[in-house]
Each structure stands twice: as structure tokens, then as C-alpha cells.
Backbone as CSV, one residue per row, in Angstrom:
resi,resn,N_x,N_y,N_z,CA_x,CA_y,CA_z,C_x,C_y,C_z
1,UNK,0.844,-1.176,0.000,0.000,0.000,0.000,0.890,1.241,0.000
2,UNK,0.579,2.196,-0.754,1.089,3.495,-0.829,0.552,4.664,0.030
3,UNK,1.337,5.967,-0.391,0.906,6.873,0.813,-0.218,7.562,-0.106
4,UNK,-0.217,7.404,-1.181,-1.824,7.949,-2.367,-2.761,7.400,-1.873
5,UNK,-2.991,5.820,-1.478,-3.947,4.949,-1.263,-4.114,5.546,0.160
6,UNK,-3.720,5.867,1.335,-4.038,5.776,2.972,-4.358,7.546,2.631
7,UNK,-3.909,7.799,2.018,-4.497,9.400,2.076,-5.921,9.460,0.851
8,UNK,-5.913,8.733,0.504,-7.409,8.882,-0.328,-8.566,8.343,0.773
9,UNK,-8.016,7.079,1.281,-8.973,6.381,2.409,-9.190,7.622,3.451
10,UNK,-8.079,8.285,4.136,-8.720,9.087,5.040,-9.419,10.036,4.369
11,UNK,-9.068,10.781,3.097,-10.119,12.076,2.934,-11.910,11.082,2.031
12,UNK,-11.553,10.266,1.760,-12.662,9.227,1.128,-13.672,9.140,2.604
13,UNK,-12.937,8.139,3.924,-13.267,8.526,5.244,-14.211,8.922,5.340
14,UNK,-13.790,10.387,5.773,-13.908,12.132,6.576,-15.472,12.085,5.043
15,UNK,-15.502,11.860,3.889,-16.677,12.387,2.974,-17.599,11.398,3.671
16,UNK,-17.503,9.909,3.698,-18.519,8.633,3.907,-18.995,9.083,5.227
17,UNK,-18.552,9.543,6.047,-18.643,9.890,7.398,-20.212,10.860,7.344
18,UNK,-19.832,12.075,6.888,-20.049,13.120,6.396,-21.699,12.898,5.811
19,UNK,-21.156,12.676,4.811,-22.740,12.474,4.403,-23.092,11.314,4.904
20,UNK,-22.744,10.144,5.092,-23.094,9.214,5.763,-24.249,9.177,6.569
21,UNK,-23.637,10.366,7.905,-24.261,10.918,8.995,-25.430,11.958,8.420
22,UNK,-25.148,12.742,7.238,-26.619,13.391,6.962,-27.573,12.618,6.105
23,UNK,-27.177,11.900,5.423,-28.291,10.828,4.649,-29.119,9.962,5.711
24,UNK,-27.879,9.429,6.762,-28.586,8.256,7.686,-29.484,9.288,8.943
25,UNK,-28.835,10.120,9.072,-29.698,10.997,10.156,-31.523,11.210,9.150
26,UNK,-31.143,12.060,8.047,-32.389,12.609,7.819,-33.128,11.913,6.838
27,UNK,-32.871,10.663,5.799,-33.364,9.902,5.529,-33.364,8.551,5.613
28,UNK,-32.789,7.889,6.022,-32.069,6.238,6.162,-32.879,5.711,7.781
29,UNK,-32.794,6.165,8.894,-33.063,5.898,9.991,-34.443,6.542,10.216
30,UNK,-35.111,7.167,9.546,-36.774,7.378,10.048,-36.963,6.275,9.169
31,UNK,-36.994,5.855,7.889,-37.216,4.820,7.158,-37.510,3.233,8.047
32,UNK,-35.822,3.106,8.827,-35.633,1.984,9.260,-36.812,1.896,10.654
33,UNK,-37.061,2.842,10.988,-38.322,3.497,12.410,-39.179,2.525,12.047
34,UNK,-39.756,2.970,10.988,-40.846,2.535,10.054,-40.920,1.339,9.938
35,UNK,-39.998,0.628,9.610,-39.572,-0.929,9.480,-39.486,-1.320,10.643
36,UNK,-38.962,-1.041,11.735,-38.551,-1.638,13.571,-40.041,-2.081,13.597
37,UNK,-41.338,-0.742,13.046,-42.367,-0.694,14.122,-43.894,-1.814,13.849
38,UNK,-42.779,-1.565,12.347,-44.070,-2.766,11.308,-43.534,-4.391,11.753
39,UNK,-42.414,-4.360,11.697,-41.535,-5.885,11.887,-40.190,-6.025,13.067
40,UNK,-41.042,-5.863,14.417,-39.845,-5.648,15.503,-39.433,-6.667,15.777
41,UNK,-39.862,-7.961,14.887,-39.155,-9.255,15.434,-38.089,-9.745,14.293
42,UNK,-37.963,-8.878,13.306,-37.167,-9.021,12.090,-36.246,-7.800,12.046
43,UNK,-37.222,-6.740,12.241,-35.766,-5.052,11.985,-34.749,-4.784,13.497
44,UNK,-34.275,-4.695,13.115,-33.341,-4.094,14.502,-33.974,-2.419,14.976
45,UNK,-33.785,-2.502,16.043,-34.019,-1.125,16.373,-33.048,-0.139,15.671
46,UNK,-31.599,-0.230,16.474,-31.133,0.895,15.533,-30.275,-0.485,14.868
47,UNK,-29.376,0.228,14.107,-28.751,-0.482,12.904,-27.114,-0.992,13.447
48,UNK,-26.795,-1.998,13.269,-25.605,-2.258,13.830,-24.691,-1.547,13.430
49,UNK,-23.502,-0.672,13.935,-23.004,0.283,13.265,-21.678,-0.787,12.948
50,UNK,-20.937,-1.943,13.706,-19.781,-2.319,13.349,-19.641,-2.971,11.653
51,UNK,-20.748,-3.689,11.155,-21.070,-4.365,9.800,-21.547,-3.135,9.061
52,UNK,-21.958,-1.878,9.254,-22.370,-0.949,8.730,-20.887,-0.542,7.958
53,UNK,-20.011,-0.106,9.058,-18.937,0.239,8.762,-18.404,-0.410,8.087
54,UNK,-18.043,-1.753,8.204,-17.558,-2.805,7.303,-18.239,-2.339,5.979
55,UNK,-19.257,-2.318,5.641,-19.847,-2.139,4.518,-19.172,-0.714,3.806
56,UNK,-19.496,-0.104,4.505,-18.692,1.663,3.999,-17.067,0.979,3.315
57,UNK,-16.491,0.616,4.390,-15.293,0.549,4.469,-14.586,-0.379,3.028
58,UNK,-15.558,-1.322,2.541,-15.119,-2.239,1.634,-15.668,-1.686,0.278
59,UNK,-17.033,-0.763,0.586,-17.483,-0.152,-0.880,-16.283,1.055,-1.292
60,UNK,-15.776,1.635,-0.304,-14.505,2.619,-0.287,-13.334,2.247,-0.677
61,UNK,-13.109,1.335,-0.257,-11.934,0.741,-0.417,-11.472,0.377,-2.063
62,UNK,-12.656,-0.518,-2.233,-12.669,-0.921,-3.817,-12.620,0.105,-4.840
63,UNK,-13.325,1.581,-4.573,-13.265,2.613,-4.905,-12.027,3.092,-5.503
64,UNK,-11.201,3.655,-4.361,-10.111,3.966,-4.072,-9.075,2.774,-5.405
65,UNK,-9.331,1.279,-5.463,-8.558,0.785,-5.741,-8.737,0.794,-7.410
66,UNK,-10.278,0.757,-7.850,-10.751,0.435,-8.881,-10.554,1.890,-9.681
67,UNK,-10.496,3.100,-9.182,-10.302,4.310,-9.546,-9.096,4.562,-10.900
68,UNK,-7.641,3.989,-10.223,-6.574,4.216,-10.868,-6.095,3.018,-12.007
69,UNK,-7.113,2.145,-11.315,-7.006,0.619,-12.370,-7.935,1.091,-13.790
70,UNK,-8.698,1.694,-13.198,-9.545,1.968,-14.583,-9.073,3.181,-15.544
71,UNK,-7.713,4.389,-14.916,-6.891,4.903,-15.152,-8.020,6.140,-15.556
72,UNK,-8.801,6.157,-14.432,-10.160,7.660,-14.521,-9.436,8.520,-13.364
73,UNK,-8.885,9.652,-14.016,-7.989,10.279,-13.442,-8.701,12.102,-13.565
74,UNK,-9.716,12.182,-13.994,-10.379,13.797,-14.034,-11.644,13.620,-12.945
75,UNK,-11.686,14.666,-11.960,-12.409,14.563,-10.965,-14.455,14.055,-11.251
76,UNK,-14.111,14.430,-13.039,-15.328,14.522,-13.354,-15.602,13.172,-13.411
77,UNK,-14.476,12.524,-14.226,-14.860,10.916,-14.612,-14.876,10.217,-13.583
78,UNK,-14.256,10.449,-12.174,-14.295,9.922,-10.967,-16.023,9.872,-10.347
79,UNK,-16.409,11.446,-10.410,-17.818,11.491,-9.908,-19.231,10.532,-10.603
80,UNK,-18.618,10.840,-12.043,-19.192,10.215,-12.790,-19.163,8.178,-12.421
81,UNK,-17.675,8.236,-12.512,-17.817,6.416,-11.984,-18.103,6.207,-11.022
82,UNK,-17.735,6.811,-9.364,-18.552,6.042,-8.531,-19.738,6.816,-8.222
83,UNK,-20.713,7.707,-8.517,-22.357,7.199,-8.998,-22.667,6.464,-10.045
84,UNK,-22.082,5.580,-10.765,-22.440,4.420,-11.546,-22.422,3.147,-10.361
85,UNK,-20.660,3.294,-9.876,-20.623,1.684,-9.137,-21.323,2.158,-8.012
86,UNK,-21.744,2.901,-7.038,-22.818,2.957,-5.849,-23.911,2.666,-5.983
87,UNK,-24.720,3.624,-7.396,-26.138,3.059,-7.492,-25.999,1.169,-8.056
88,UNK,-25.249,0.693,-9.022,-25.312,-0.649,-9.294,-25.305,-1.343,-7.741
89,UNK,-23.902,-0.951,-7.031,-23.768,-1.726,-5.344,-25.273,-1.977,-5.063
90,UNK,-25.467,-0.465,-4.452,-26.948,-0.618,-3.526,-28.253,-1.362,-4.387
91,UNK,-28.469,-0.697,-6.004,-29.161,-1.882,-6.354,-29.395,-3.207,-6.664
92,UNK,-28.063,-3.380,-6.471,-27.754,-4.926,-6.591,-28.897,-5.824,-5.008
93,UNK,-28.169,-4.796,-4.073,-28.700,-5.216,-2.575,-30.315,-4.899,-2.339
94,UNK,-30.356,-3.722,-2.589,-31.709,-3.241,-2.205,-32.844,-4.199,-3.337
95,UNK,-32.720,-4.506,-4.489,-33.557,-5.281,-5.091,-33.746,-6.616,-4.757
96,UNK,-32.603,-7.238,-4.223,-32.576,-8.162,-3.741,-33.109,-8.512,-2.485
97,UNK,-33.627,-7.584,-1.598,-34.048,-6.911,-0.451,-35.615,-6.983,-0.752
98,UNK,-36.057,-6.307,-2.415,-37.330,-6.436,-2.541,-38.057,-7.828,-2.940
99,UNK,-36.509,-8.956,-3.408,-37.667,-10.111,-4.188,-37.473,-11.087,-2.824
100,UNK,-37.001,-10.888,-1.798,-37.094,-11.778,-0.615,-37.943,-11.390,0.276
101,UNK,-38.189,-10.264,0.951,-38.991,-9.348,1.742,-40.221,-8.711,1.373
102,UNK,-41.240,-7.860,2.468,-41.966,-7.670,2.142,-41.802,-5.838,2.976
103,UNK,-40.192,-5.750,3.376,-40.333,-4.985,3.971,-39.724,-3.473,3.248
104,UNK,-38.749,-4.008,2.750,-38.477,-3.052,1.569,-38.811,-2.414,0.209
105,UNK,-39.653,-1.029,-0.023,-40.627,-1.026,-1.403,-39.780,-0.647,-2.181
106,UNK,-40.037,-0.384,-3.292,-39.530,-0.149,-4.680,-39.369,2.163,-4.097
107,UNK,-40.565,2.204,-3.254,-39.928,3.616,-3.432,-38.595,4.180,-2.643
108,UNK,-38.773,3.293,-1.672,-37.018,2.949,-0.834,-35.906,2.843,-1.885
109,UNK,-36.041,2.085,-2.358,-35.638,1.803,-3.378,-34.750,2.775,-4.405
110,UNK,-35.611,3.545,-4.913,-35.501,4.360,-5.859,-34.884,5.818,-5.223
111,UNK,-35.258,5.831,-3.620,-34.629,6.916,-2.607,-33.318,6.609,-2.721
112,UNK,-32.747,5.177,-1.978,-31.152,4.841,-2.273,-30.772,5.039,-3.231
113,UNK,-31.503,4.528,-4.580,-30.107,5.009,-5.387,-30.434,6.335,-5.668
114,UNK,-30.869,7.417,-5.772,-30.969,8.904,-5.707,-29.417,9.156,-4.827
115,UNK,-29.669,8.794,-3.364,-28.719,9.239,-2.648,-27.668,8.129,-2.454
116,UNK,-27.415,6.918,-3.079,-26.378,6.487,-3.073,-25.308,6.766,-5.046
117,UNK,-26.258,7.732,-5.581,-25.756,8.025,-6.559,-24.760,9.519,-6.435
118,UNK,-25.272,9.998,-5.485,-24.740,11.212,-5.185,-23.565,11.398,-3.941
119,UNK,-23.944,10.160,-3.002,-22.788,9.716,-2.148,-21.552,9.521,-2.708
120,UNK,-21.780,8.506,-4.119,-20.716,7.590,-5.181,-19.953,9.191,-5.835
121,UNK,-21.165,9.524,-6.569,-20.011,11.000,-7.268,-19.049,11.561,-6.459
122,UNK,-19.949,12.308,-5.010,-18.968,12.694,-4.026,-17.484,11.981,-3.821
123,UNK,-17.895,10.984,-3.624,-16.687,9.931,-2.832,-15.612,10.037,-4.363
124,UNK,-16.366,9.320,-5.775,-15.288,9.686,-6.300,-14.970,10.582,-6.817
125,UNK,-15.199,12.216,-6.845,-14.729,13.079,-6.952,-13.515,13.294,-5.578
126,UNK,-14.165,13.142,-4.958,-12.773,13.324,-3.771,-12.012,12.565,-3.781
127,UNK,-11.860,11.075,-4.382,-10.874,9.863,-3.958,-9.891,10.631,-5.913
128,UNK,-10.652,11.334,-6.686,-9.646,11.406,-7.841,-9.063,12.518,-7.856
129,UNK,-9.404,13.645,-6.870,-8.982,14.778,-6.728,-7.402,14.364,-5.794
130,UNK,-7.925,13.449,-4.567,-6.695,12.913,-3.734,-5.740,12.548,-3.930
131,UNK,-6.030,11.433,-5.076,-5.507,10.819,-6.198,-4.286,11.368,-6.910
132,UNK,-4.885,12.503,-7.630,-4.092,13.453,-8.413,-3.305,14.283,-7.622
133,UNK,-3.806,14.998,-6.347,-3.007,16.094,-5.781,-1.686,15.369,-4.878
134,UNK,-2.333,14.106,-4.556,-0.960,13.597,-4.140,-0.144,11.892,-4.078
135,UNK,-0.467,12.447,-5.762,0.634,11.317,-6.586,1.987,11.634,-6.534
């Protein structure tokens, strides 16, 4: 590992954090309310944060790695690729969420990837800006 890669992870981090905390504060966790109150023997109250993180941490990671492999080096093509690979991630999960369950709708749905499309740009606009400023 290089010092490009541990300095993209921390400012990558400090963004997932960031909005993280305003997506999950003001839309993600009244949602999950909703779900505890319909199915409290299936939803968790609040959300486990250690596998949460894991999750951040490995969609970031791949980010970070898949960024310079794909040799997308303009902040634009960065924003542009990870809101492609975030919304595919989460819809990969969240649909899969809808053909097993009865708890997750299609308009949930269509909320994540809104804001996991705009999480993805963020993240890779900042992981190609990092990228570049300190290669």
C-alpha cells in the first residue's frame, strides 16, 4: 500500500462519514423506524453500526482501488464512476431486499439510489482529486 492509497482512504473517510451521517440521520433511519415498528421481530431497532462500517469501508476501499485501475484520473470521470458503481452496489442489494422481503418497497428503493448516486459521485470526486493532488 502506498501513501496515495491511505491518504485517499482518510479524505474518502472524513466524505462517507459526512454524508453518511446526513443521509442516515435525515433519511435512512426514520425509514428503518418505520420498518422496527411494522416488523420488531425481524428489523433491529437501531442499525448495527460495526457491519455498517464494514460495509462503507469495503465499498470505499474498492473505490479507491478500482479508480486508478480503470486509469479515470479527471475529478469529473471519478464522480461520474462512482455514482455508476454505488447506485449498481446498492441496487444490486436493495432489489434483492425487494424479491425476498416484504419490507423493503420499490420507493425505498428508488430513494437509495438517488442518494447512493450522489454519495458515489462525491466519494469519487474526492478519492480522484486525492488521487491526483498527491501522486
Amino acid at each position: 500500500m502506498n501513501k496515495q492509497f491511505f491518504i485517499s482512504l482518510l479524505f474518502g473517510l472524513i466524505t462517507f462519514v459526512i454524508l453518511g451521517g446526513v443521509f442516515g440521520s435525515l433519511v435512512f433511519l426514520p425509514e428503518m423506524a418505520g420498518w422496527y415498528e411494522a416488523y420488531p421481530e425481524a428489523v433491529r431497532e437501531t442499525p448495527d453500526f460495526v457491519s455498517g462500517l464494514v460495509v462503507g469501508l469495503l465499498q470505499l476501499i474498492a473505490l479507491i482501488i478500482l479508480l486508478p485501475k480503470l486509469q479515470i484520473t479527471t475529478v469529473s470521470g471519478g464522480a461520474i464512476f462512482g455514482a455508476i458503481y454505488s447506485v449498481v452496489l446498492w441496487l444490486m442489494v436493495d432489489l434483492q431486499m425487494v424479491s425476498v422481503t416484504n419490507i423493503v418497497s420499490y420507493d425505498y428503493v428508488l430513494k437509495d439510489a438517488l442518494l447512493s448516486a450522489v454519495m458515489g459521485a462525491v466519494l469519487g470526486l474526492v478519492i480522484t482529486w486525492s488521487q491526483k493532488k498527491f501522486a
